[in-house]
DRENPAGU-73406 format. One record per residue: residue number from 1; residue in one letter; chain; z, x negated, y of N, C-alpha, C in turn. Coordinates in steps of 0.2 Angstrom, whole numbers. Layout:
# residues N
  nr rest kette  n_up n_east n_north ca_up ca_east ca_north  c_up c_east c_north
 NUM    a     A     Z      X       Y     Z       X        Y     Z      X       Y
...
***
This chain:
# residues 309
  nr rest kette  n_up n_east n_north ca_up ca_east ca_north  c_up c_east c_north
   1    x     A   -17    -93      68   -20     -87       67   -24    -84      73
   2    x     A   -28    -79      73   -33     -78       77   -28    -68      78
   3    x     A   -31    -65      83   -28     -61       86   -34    -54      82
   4    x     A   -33    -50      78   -39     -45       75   -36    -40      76
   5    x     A   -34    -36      82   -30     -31       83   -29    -29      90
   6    x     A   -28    -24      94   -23     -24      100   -23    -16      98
   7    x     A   -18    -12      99   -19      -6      100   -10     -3     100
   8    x     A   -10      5      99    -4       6       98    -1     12      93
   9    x     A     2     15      93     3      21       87     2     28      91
  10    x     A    -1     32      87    -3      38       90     4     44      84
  11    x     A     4     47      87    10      53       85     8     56      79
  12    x     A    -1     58      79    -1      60       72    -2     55      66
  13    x     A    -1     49      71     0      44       63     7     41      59
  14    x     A    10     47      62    19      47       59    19     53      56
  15    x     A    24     52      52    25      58       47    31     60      46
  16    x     A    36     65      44    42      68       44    46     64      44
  17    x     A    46     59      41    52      50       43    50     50      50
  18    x     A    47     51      55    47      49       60    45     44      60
  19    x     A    41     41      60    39      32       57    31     34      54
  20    x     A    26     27      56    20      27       54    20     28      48
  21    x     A    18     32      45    15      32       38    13     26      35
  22    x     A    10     28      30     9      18       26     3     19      25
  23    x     A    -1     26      25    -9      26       25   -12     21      31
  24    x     A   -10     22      38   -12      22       44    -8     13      43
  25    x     A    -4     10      39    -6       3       40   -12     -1      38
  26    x     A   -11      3      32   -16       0       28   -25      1      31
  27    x     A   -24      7      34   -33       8       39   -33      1      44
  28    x     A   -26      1      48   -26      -5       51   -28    -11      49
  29    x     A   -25    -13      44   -25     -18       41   -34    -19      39
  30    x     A   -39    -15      39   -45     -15       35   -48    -13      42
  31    x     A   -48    -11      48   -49     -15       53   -49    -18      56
  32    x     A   -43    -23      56   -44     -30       56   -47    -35      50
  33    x     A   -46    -31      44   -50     -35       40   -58    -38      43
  34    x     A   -61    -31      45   -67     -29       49   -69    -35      52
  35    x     A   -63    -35      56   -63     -39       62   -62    -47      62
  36    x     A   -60    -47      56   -60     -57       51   -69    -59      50
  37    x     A   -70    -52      49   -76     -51       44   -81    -55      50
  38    x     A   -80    -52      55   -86     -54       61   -84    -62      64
  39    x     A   -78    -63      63   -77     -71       64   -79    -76      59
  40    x     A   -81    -72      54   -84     -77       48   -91    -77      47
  41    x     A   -95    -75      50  -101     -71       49  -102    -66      45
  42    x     A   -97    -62      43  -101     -56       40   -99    -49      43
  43    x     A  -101    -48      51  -102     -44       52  -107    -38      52
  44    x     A  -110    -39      46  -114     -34       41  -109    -28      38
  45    x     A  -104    -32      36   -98     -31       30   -97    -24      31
  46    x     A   -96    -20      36   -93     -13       36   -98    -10      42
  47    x     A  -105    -11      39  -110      -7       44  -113     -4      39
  48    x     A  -118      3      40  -124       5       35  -128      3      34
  49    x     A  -127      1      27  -135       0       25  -133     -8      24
  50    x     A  -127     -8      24  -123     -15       22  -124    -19      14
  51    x     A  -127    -23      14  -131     -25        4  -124    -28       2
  52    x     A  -119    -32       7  -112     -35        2  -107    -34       7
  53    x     A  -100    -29       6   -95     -29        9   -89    -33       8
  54    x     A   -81    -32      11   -76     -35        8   -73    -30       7
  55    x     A   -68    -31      -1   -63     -25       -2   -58    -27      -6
  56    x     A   -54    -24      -5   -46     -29       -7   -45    -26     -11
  57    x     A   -44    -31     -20   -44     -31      -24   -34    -30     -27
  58    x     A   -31    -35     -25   -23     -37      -25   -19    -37     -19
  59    x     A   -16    -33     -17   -10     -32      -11    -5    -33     -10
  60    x     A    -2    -38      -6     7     -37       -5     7    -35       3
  61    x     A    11    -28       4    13     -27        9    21    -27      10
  62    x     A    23    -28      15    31     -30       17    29    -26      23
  63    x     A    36    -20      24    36     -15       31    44    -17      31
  64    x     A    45    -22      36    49     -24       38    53    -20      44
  65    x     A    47    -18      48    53     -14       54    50     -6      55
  66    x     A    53     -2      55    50       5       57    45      4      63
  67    x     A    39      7      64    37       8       69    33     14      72
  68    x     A    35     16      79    34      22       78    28     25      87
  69    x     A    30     33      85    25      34       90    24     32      97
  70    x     A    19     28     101    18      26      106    20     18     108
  71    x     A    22     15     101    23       8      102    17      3     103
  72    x     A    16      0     106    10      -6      105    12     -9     104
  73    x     A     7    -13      97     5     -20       91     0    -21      92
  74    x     A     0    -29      88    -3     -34       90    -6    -35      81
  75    x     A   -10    -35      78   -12     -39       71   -15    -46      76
  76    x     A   -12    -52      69   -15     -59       69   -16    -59      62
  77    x     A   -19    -64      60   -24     -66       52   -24    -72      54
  78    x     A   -25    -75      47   -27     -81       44   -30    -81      36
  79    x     A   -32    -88      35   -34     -88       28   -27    -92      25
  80    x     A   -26    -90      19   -23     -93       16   -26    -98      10
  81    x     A   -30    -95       5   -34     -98        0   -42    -96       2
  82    x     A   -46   -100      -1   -53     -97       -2   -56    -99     -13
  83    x     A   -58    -95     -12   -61     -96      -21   -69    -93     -19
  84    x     A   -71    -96     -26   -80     -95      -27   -82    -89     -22
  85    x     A   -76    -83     -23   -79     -76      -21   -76    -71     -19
  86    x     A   -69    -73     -18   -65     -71      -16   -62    -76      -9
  87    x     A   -56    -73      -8   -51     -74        1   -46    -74       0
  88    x     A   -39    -75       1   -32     -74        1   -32    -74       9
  89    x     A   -31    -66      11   -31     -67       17   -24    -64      20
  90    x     A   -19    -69      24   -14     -65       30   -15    -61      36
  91    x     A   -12    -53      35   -13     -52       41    -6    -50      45
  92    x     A    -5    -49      50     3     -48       52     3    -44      59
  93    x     A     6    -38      58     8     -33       63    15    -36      66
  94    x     A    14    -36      73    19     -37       80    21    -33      86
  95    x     A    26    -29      86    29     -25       91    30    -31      95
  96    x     A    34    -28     100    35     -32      106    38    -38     104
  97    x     A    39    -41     108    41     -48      105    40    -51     100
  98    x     A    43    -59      96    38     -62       92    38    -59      85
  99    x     A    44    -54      84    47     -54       76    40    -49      72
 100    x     A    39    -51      67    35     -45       65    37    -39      63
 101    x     A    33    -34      62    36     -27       59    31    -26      53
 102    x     A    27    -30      51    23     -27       44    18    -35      41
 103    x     A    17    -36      36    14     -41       34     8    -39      28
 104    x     A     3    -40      26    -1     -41       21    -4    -45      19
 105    x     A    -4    -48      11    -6     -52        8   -11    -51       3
 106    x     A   -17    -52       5   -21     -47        2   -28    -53      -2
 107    x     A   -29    -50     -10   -35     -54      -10   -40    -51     -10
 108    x     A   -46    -51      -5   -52     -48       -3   -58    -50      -6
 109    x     A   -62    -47     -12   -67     -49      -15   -74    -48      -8
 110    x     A   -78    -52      -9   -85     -51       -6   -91    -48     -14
 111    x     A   -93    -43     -10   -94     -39      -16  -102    -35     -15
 112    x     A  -106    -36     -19  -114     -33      -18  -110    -25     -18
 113    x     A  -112    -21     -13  -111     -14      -12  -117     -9     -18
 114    x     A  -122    -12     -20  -123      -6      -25  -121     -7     -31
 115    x     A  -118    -15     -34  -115     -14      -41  -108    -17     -40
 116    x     A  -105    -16     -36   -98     -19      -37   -95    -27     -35
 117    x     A  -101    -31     -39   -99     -37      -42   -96    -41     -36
 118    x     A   -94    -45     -38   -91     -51      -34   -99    -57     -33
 119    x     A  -100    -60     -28  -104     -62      -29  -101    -69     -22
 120    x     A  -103    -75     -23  -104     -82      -18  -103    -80     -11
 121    x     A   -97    -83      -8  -101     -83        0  -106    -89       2
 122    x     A  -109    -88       8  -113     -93       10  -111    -99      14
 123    x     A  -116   -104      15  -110    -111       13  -107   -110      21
 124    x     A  -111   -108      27  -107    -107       34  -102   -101      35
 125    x     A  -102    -97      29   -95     -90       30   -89    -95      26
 126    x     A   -92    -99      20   -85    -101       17   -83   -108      23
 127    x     A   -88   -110      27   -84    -116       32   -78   -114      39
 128    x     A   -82   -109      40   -78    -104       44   -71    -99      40
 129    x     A   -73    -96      33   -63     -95       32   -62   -103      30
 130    x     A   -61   -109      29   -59    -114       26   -56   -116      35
 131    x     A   -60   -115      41   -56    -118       49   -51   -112      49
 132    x     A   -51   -106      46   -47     -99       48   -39   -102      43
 133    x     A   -39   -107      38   -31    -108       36   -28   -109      39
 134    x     A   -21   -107      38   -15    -108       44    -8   -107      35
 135    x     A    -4   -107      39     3    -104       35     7    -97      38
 136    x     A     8    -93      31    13     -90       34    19    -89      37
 137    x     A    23    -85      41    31     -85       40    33    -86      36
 138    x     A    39    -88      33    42     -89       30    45    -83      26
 139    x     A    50    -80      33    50     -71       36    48    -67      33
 140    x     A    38    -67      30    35     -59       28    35    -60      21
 141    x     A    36    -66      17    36     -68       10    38    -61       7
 142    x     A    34    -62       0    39     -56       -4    44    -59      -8
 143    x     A    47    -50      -6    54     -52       -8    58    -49     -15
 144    x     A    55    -43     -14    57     -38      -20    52    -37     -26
 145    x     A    45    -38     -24    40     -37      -28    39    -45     -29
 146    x     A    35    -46     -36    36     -52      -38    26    -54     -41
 147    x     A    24    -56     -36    17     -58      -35    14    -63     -40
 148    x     A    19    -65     -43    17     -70      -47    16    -66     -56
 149    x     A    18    -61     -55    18     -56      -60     9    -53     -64
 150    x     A     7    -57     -67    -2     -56      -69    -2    -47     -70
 151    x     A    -7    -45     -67   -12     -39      -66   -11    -36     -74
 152    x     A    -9    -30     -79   -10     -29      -83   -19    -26     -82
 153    x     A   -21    -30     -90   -28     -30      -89   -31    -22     -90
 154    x     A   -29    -16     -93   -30     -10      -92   -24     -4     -90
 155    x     A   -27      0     -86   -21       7      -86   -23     14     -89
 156    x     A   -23     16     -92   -26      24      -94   -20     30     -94
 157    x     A   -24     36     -93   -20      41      -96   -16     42    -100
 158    x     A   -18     39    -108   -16      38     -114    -8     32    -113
 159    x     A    -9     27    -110    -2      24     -108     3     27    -104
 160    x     A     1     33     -98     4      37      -95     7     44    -100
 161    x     A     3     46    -103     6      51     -109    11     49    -114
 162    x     A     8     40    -116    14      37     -122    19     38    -118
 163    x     A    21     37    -111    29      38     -110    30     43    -108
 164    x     A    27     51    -108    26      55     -104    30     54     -94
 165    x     A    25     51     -91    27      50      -87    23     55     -82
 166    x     A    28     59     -77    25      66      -74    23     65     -69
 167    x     A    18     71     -69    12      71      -65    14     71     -58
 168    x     A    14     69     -52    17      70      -45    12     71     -42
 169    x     A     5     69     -39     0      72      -38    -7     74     -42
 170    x     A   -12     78     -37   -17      77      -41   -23     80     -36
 171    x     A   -29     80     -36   -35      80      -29   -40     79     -32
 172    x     A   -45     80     -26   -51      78      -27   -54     71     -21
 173    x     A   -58     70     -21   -59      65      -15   -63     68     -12
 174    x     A   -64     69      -5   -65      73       -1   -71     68       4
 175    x     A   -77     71       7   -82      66       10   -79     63      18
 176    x     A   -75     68      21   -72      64       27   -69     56      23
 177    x     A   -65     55      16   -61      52       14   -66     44      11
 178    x     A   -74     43      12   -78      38       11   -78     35      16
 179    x     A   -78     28      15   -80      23       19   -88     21      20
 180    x     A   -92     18      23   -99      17       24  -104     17      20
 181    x     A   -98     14      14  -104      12        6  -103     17       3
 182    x     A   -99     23       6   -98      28        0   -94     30      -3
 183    x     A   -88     23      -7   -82      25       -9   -76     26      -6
 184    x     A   -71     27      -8   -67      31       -5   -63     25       2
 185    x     A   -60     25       6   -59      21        9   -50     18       7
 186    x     A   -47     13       7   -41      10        2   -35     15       6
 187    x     A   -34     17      13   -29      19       14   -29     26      10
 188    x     A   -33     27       9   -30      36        5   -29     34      -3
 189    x     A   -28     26      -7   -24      26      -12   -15     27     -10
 190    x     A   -15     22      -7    -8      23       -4    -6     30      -1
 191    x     A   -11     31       5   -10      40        6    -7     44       1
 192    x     A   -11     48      -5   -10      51       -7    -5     50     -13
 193    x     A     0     45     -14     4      44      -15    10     44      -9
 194    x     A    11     45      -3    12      47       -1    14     55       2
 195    x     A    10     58       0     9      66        3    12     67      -7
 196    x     A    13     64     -11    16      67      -17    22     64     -17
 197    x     A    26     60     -15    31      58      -18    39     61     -18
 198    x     A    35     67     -13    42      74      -13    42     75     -18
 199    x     A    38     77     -24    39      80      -31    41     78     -34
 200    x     A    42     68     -33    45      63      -38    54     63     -35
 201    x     A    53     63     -30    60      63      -27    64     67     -22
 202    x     A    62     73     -22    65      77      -18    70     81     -20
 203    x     A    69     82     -26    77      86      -29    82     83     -29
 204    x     A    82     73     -32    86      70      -30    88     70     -24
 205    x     A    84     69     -17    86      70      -13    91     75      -9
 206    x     A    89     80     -12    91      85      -10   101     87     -11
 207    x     A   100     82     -19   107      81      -24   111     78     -19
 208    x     A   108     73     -15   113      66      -13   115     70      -6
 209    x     A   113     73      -3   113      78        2   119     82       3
 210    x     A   118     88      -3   123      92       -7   131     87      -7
 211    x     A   132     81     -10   135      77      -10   141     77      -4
 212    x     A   134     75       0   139      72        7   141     80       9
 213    x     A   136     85       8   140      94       11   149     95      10
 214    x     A   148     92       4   157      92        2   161     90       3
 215    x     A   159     83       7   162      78       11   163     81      18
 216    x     A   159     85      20   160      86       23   155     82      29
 217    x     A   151     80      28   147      76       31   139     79      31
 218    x     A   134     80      34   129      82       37   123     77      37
 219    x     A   120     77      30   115      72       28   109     74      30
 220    x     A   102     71      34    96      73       33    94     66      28
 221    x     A    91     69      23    90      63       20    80     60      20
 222    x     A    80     57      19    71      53       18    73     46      16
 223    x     A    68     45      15    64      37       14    62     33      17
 224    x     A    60     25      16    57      24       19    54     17      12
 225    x     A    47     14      13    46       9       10    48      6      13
 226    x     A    49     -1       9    50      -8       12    44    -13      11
 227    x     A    42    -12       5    36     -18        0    33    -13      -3
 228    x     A    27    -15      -5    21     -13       -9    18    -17     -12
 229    x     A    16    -18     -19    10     -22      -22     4    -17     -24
 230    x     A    -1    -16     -21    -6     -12      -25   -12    -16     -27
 231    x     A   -14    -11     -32   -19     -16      -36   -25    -11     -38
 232    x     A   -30    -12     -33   -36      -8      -31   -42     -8     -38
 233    x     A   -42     -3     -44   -45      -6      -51   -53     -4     -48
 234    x     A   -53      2     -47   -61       7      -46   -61      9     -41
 235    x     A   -66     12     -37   -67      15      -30   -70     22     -31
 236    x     A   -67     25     -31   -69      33      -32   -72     34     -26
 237    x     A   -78     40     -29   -83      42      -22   -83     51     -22
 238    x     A   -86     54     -18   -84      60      -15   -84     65     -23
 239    x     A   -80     71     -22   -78      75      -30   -76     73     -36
 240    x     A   -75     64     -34   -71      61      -39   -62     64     -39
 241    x     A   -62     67     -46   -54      67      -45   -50     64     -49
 242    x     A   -44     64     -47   -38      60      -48   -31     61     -52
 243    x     A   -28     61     -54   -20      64      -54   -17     54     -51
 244    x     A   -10     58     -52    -4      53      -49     1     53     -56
 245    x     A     1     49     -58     7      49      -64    12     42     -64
 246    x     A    17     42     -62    23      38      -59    30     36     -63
 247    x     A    32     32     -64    37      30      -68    45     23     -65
 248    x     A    49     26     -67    55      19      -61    53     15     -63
 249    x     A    57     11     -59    58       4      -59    63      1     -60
 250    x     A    66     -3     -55    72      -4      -54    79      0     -51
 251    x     A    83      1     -50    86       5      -46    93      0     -46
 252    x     A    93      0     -38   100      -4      -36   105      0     -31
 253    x     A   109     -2     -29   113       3      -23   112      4     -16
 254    x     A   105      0     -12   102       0       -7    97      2      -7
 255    x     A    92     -2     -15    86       0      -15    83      1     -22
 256    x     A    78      3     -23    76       8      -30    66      7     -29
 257    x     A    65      8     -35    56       6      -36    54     11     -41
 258    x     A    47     13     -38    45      17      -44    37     13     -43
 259    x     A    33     12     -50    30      12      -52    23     19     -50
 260    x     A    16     18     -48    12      24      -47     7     22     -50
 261    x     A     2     26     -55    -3      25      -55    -7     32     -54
 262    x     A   -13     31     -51   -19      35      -49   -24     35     -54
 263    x     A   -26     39     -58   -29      39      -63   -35     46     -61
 264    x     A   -41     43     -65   -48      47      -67   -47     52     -72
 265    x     A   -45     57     -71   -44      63      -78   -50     64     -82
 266    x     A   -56     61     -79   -63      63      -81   -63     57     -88
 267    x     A   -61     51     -86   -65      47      -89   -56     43     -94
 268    x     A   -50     44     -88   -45      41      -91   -42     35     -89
 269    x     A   -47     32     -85   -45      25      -82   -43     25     -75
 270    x     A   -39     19     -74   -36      20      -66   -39     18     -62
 271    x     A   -37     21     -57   -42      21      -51   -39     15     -46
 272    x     A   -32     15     -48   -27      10      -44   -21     10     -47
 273    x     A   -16      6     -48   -11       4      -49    -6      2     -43
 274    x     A     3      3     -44     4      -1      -37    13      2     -39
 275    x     A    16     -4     -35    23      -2      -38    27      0     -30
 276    x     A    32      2     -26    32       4      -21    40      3     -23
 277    x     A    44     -2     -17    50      -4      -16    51      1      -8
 278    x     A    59      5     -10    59       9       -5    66      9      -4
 279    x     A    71     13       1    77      14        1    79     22       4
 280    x     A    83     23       2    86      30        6    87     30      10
 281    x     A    87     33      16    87      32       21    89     38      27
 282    x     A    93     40      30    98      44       34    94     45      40
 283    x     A    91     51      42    86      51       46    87     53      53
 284    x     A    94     53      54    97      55       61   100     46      63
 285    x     A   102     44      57   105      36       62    99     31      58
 286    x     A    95     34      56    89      27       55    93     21      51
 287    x     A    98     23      47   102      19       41   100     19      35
 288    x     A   100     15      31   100      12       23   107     19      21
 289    x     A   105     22      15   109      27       11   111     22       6
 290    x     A   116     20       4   118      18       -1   120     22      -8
 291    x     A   118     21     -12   119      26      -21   125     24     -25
 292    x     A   129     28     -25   134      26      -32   130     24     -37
 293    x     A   135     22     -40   132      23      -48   130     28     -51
 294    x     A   135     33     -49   132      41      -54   124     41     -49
 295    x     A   124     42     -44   117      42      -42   112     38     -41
 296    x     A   113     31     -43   107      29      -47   106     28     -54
 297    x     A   111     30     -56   109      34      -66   106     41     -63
 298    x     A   108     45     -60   101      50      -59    96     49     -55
 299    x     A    95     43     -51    89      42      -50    84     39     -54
 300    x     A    90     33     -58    83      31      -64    83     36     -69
 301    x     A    85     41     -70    82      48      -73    75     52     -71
 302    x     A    73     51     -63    69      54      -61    62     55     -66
 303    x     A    61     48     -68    54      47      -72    55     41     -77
 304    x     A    53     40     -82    54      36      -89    52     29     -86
 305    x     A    54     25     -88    50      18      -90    45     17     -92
 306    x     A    43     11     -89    37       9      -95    29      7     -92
 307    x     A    29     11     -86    22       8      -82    23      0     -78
 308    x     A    17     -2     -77    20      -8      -73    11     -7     -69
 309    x     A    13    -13     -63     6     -14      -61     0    -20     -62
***
């Protein structure tokens, strides 16, 4: 693996968990992509005025360790796969020592910037990712999200209405929020499901809380992801807006999954799809909250069944 990274965590890139937000991995992660991009020849890729960039189509992330303000990371990459027009590309965040604290398995289309399309690399970019394969850890594999699981071929409002699954955000996209071609840039899907997911889970939260009050015990409660699989459908550009419509998943006694999709109000279609493996989480001892069963029957009440990514 080749080194696309050195830097460290800034304070305003953590959030009320105390811990790096999950928007600010994924910008990371697309800086280093950047930076794959100039070891391959395509350092055009994320300049203006750029005719084909990369942009990641299918995502597995694994947040393995908290990480937080003022730590210094390291990203490394490699290739995993190469196809006609696509990448399978590893990238792996490193605190101190060798263990990792965050992994990506991302497939990257090369893509003409005025229409979308996927189109050929050239015969010395695809010679250069083909010297970039290597193997992953065994370690950052997924674990809870199941990649082998095909892409359902559309998502609409109208699927989100059949279950009435509820509304948890909703925005416009904002011009700080584009990248160089103009569309929005991939950390603010994940973002913005972040900055909503107190209206999906907060009242629970607040239950499990109440709980331990009569115990006599003193809960701050939050979250924290673990995994993520997102699936980047369209690229919204400035005034495009959005809603957040969300439904469970699984829910066990350490961990629990919800389902999110971002969807076009205007047209109906989603914008991204993406399911989010998370646990409860004890904000003073940095612990796993474990759920009875009465309270994961009310948390698989939160939202209906039935979305998938």
């Amino acid at each position: 693996m080749i080194e696309l990274y050195r830097g460290s965590i800034n304070t305003w890139e953590c959030d009320e968990m105390g811990h790096m937000n999950v928007r600010f991995y994924i910008a990371k992660m697309m800086e280093g992509l950047a930076e794959l991009g100039h070891a391959v020849g395509l350092g055009h890729a994320f300049r203006t005025r750029a005719q084909s960039t990369l942009r990641p189509r299918d995502q597995h992330v694994r947040f393995i360790k908290e990480a937080h303000a003022g730590a210094p990371f390291t990203m490394t990459g490699c290739v995993l796969e190469v196809r006609d027009t696509s990448v399978l590309v590893y990238q792996q965040i490193t605190h101190q020592g060798d263990e990792p604290c965050a992994s990506f398995r991302t497939w990257v289309d090369h893509v003409d910037v005025d229409s979308g399309a996927p189109f050929g690399w050239t015969s010395e970019t695809r010679k250069r990712l083909e010297a970039l394969k290597d193997e992953p850890p065994a370690a950052t594999a997924p674990r809870s999200v199941d990649m082998g699981i095909a892409v359902r071929p559309s998502a609409t409002m109208a699927d989100a209405d059949a279950i009435k699954a509820p509304v948890i955000g909703r925005g416009v996209v904002l011009p700080q929020q584009l990248d160089v071609t103009g569309v929005m840039m991939p950390e603010f899907f994940i973002g913005r499901v972040s900055d909503s997911i107190g209206h999906l889970l907060r009242p629970w939260r607040e239950r499990v809380a109440a709980g331990a009050a009569t115990r006599g015990e003193t809960l701050r409660m939050g979250g924290a992801v673990l995994e993520y699989r997102i699936v980047y459908r369209r690229w919204p550009r400035v005034g495009d807006r959005f809603v957040i419509r969300s439904s469970s998943g699984f829910q066990k006694e350490k961990t629990h999954s919800f389902v999110h999709w971002i969807i076009d109000p205007d047209t109906g279609l989603a914008w991204c799809t993406s399911e989010a493996v998370a646990v409860s989480l004890n904000l003073d001892t940095r612990k796993i909250v474990p759920s009875s069963p009465e309270l994961m029957t009310l948390l698989a009440e939160v939202a209906p069944t039935g979305l998938s990514v």
